[in-house]
N, C-alpha and C positions, 0 to 999 in steps of 0.2 A: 724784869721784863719778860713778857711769854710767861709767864707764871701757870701751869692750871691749877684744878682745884684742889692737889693733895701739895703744891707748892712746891714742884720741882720746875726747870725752865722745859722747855724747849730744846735747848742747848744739851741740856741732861738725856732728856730722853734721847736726841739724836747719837751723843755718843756709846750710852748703852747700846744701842739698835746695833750701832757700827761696831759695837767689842761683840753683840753676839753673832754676827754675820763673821766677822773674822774670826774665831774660836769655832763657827761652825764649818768653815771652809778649812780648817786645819784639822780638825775631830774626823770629818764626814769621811777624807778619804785615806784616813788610816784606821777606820774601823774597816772598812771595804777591806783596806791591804790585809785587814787582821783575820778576815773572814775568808780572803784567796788563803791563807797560810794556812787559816785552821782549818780548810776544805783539802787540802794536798797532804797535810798530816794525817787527818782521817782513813785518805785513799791509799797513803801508802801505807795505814796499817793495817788495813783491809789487804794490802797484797802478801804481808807479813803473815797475816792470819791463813792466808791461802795458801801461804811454802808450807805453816805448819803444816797443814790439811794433808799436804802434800807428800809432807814427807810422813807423817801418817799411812796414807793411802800405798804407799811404797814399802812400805815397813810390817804393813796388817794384809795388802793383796799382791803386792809384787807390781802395781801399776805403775807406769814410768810420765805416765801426761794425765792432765784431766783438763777440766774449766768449772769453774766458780763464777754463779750471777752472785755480787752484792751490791744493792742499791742502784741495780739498770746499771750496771760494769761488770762486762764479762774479765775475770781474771786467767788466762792460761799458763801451765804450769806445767815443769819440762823436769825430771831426771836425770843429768847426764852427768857425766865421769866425778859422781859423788855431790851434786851440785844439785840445788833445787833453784830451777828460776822462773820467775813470773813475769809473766806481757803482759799487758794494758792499755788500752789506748784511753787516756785522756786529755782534756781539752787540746784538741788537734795533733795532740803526740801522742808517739810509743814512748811507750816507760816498760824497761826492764830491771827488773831487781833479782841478785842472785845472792845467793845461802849457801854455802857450803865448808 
């Protein structure tokens, strides 16, 4: 019944339709999730790379702060009682990370 011409029903195709709308409502937003995660690993290795900098920059001039643009993100980076830490503000927060 509903047969077309490669002689699948009707029936068929609707429940294919239905498995790929449901497989893609489950895929869609844990690829998202998977792309916030892998965007906040990036940025917090980006502020990793800026303590290096940091303690770099402390170690070759005697400098106690600076700031790093990477990727339109200012990073700031502080000196104190042996510690290198880093500010940032991303999406709507401060984020500090400290090294010492």
């Amino acid at each position: 019944m509903f047969n077309n011409s490669k002689g699948s029903s009707m029936l068929e195709s609707l429940l294919a339709v239905t498995i790929l709308f449901f497989l893609a409502g489950i895929l869609l937003p844990k690829f998202s999730e998977l792309k916030s995660e892998i965007e906040m690993q990036k940025i917090q290795t980006h502020a990793s790379e800026v303590a290096f900098n940091g303690a770099r920059m402390v170690r070759d001039y005697g400098d106690t702060s600076g700031l790093f643009e990477i990727e339109n993100l200012t990073f700031h980076w502080e000196y104190i009682n042996d510690e290198i830490c880093v500010t940032y503000y991303y999406k709507k927060e401060w984020h500090n990370v400290c090294i010492g």
